[in-house]
C-alpha positions as CSV (number, residue, x, y, z in Angstrom):
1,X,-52.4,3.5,-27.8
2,X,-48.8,2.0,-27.8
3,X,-48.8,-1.8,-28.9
4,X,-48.5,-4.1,-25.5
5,X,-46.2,-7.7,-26.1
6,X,-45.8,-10.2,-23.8
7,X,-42.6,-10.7,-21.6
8,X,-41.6,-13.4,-24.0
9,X,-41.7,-11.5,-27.2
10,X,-39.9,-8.7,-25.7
11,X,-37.5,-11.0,-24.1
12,X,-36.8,-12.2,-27.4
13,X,-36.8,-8.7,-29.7
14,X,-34.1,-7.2,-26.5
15,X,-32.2,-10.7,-27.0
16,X,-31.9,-10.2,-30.5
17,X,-29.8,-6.7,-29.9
18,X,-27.7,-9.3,-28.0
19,X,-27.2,-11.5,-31.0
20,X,-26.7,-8.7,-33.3
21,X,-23.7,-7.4,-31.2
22,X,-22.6,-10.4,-30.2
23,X,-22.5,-12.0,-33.9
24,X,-18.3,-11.6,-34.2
25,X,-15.7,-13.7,-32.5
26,X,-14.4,-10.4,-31.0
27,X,-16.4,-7.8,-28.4
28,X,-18.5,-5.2,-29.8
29,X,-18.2,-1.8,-29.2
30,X,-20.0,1.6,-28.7
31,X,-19.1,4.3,-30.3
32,X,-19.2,7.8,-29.1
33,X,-19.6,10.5,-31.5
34,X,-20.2,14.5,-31.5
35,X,-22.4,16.5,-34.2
36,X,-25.7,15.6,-35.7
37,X,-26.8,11.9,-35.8
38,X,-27.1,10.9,-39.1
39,X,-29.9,8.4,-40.9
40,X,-29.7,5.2,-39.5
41,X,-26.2,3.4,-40.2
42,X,-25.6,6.9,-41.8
43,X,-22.1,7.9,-42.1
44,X,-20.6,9.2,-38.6
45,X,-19.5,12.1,-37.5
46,X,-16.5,12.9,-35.5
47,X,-15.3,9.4,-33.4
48,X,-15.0,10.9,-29.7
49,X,-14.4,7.5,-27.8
50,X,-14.8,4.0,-28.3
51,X,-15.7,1.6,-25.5
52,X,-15.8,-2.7,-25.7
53,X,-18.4,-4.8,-24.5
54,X,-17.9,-8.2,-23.0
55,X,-17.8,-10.5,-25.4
56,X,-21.3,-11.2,-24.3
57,X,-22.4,-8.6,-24.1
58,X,-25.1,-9.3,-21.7
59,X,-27.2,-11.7,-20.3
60,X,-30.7,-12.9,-21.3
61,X,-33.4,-10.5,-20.9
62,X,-36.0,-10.6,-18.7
63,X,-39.4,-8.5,-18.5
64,X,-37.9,-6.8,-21.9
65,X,-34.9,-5.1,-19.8
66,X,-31.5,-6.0,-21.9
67,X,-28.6,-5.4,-18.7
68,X,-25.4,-5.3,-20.4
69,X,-22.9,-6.9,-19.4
70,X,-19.4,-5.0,-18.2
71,X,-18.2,-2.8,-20.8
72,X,-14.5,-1.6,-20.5
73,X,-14.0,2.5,-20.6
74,X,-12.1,4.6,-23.4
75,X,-8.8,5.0,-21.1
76,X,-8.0,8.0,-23.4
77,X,-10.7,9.8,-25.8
78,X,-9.9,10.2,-29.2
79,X,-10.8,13.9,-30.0
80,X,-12.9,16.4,-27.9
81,X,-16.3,17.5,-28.1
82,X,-19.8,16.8,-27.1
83,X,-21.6,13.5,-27.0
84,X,-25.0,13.7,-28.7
85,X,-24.9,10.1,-30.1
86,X,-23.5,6.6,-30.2
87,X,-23.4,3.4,-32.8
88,X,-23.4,0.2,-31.8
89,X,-20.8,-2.2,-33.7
90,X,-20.5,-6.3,-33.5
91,X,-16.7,-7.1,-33.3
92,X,-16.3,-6.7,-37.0
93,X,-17.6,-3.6,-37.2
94,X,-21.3,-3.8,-38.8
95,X,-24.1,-1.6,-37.8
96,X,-26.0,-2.6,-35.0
97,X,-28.0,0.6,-33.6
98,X,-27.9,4.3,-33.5
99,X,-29.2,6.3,-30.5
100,X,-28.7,9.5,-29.1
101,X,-26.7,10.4,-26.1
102,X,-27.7,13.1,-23.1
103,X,-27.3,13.7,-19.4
104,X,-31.2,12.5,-18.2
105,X,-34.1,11.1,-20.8
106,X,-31.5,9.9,-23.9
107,X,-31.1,6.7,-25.1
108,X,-27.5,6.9,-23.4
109,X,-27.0,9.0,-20.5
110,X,-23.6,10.0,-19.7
111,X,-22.6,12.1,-16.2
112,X,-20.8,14.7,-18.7
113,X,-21.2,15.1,-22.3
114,X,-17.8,16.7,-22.6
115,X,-15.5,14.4,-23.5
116,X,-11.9,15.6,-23.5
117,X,-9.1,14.2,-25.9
118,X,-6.8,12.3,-23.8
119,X,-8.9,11.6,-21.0
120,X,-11.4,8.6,-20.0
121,X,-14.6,7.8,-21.0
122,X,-16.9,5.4,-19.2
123,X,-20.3,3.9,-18.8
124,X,-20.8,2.8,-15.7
125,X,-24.8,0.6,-16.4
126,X,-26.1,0.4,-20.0
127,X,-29.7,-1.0,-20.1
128,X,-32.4,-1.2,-22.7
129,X,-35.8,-1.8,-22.3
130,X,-38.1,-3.5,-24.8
131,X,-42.0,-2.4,-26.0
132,X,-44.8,-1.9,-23.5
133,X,-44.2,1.8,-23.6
């Protein structure tokens, strides 16, 4: 049976993503990448696009559901290939999380995986939902 918290808790463990990208003057970003997903904080793969956060990047949580806030689109990729998974990065670049990146079911969902040098790349909602699985 999967552990149950309270919608205080898992306010607080999705706020703390917040803080973690959040923690440098500048936006954080995510980071779209093609290949296999390494170990956690492992070193990437090839860097298809890179989009910014606001600088907060969302709001408080609430029922464990992290909304983020508006996050600006790629206007041109920077190589081409297929999305299978993402880094998140504070403004200075540090680690915040990996996850992997599909069309339904991932971590990420994107309406197309292909990403074509040149071209845009956007995420259009970006939530995360805490515990109680």
């Amino acid at each position: 049976m999967a552990l149950g918290f309270n919608a205080t808790l898992r306010n607080a463990r999705a706020d703390a993503i917040t803080t973690a990208r959040d923690a440098d003057a500048a936006a954080g970003m995510v980071r779209i990448y093609d290949g296999t997903r390494p170990a956690t904080g492992g070193a990437a793969t090839t860097l298809l696009a890179e989009l910014t956060f606001s600088v907060t990047s969302a709001p408080g949580a609430s029922s464990g559901v992290l909304t983020a806030s508006a996050i600006t689109g790629d206007t041109a990729a920077n190589a081409s290939g297929a999305a299978s998974w993402f880094r998140e990065v504070d403004g200075a670049g540090v680690h915040v999380m990996d996850g992997d990146i599909g069309v339904s079911g991932s971590d990420l969902n994107l309406n197309d995986i292909n990403v074509v040098i040149g071209q845009p790349v956007d995420i259009t909602s970006y939530v995360t939902t805490e515990g109680n699985a």
